[in-house]
N, C-alpha and C positions, 0 to 999 in steps of 0.2 A: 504494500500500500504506500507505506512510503518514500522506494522509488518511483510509481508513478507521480507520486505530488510532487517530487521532483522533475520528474519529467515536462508534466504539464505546467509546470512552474518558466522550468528553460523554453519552453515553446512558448510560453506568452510573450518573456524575456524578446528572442528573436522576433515574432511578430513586431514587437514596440520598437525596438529597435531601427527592424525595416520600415517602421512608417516611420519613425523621428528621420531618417536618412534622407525618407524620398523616395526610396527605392518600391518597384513594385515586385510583387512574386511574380513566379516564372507563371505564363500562362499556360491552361490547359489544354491538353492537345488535340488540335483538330486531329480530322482521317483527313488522309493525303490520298487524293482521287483522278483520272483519266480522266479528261474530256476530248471528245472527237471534235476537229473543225471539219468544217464543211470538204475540205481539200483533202484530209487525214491524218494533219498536222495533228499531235498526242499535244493538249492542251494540259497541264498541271494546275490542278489547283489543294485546296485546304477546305474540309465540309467539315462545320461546327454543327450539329444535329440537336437540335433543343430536347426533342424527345416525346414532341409534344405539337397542336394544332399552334403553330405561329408563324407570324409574317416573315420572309426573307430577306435577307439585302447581300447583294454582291458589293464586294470592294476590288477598285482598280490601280494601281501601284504605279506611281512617279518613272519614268525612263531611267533616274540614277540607283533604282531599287527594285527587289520584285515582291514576289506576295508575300514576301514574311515582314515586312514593311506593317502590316494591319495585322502581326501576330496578336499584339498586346490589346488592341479593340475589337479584331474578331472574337477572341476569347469573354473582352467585359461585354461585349452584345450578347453575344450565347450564353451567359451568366445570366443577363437579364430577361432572359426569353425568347431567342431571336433564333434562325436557322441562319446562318452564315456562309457565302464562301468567298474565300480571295483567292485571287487567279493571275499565272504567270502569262505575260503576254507572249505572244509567238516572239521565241529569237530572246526573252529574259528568263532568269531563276534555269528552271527545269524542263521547260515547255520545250518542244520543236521548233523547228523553223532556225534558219540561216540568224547569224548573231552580229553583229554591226554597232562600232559606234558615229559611222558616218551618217550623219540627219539626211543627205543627198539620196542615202539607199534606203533609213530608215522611212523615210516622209513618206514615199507610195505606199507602203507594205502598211503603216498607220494608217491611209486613207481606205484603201482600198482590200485588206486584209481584216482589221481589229477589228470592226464593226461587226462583221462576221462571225470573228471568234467572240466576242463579249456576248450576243446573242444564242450562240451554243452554250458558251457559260450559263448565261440566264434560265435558257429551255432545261439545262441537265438541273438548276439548283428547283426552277419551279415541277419539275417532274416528282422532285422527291416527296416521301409519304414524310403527311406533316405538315407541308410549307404551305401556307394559306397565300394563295396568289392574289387576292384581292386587294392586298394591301403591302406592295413590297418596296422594298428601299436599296439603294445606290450611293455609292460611295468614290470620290476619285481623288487622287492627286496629280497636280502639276500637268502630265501628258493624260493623266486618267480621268482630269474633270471634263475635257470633250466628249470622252467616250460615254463617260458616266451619264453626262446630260442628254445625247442623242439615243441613249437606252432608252432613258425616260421619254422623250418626243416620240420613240418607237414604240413606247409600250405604257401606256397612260396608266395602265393599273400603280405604278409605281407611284408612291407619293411623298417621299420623302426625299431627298440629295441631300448629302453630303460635299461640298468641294471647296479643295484645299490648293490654293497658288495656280490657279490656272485661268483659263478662259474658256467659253463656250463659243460653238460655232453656231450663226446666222441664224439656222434652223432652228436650235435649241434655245437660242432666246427669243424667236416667237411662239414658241412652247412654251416657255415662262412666262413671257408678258402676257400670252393667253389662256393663261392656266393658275386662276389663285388660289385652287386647291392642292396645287404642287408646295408645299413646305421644302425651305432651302436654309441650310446652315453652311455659312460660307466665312473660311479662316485662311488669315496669309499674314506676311511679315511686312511691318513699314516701309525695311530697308530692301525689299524683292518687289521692285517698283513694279516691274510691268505684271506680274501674277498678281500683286494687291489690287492694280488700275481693273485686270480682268474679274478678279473677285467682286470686287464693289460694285463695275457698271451690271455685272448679273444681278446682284443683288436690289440693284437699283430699279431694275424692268420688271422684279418680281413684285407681283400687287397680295401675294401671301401677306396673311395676317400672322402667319408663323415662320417668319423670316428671321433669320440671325445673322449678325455681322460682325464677326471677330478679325481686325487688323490690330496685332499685337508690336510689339517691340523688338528692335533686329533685323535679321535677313536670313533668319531658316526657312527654308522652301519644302513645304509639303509635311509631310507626317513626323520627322521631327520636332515639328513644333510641339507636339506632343510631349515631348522627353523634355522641354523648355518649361512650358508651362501646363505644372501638372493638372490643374482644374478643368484643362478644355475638357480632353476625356472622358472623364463623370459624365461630364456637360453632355458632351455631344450624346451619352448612352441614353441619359436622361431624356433629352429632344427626342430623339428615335422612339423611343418609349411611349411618351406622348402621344408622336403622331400617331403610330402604327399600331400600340399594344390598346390605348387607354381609347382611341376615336373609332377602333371598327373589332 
């Protein structure tokens, strides 16, 4: 008996600890899963399985990152109730596809490639038993918030975004401005001029009454902002929750 009061003494110890720090625990681990693109290309992604009837959200990861970039929030989403998946774009992490850091070779294969495979993404995570398509949510950083956002113009059931340091294309911000039922949480750094300018003018066209607008302090781009200031986070789980868990 009184080694475990011991025990359970040092593990409080360590917990307090790690919150005095800052530091977060190691998240809980997704299944690492195949997804087909259209062409054959072995898409890789990360499936956080709630367990349960809940709404979905795909996360899409920054060009200088791949899907383990959204380790630490696909985990706090699926804590909170959510089916999860983040996904390696063709050519980053683990995925297939030809691997490039010249933007000249990357640009077409972005254009004319991703939109495809993010779609495949979506079809495998709304296939799974459990994920309530009615109400699903998107996530992007930097190169991922185009993607992200043209999800959503493709697929209206989606009602929440996420985006982090990027811009949206033409399209998708007449999605926005004609869609006030689209909820947008939108985060970038002061000093990351033109991904802030992209953030805010989205921001700006959405007539959502559950719009958010975080330009923080610095010049970190994309999902480490997260590791900067630890409260986004929460935040961001919290809004999700909101839109998706507490409105349908």
């Amino acid at each position: 008996m009184r080694h475990t009061l011991i025990a359970a003494a040092a593990a409080l110890l360590l917990v307090t600890t790690l919150s005095a720090q800052g530091r977060k625990p190691k998240p809980t681990a997704g299944r690492d899963v195949d997804i087909k693109a259209a062409d054959g290309v072995t898409l890789k992604g990360t499936y956080y399985a709630a367990g349960k009837t809940a709404p979905g959200i795909l996360l899409l990861h920054q060009c200088n990152m791949d899907r383990h970039a959204w380790d630490h929030l696909g985990a706090d989403l699926n804590a909170a109730g959510f089916n999860v998946l983040t996904l390696d774009f063709r050519g980053f992490g683990e995925s297939g596809g030809e691997r490039t850091t010249d933007f000249a070779k990357l640009g077409p294969v972005m254009q004319q490639k991703w939109p495809g495979d993010v779609d495949a993404a979506y079809a495998w995570l709304t296939s799974q038993a459990n994920v309530d398509k009615s109400a699903m949510g998107a996530g992007g950083a930097s190169c991922g918030v185009t993607q992200a956002a043209d999800l959503a113009e493709r697929h209206p059931e989606i009602k929440a975004l996420l985006l982090m340091s990027g811009g949206v294309s033409p399209r998708a911000k007449i999605h926005i401005e004609a869609t006030p039922s689209l909820a947008i949480y939108g985060i970038a750094s002061t000093e990351d001029k033109g991904p802030a300018a992209g953030i805010t003018a989205t921001l700006d066209a959405s007539r959502s009454a559950d719009k958010v607008l975080k330009i923080e302090p610095g010049s970190l781009h994309g999902a480490p902002i997260f590791d900067r200031y630890r409260s986004l986070e929460p935040a961001v789980v919290r809004w999700f929750a909101a839109q998706l868990l507490q409105k349908h």
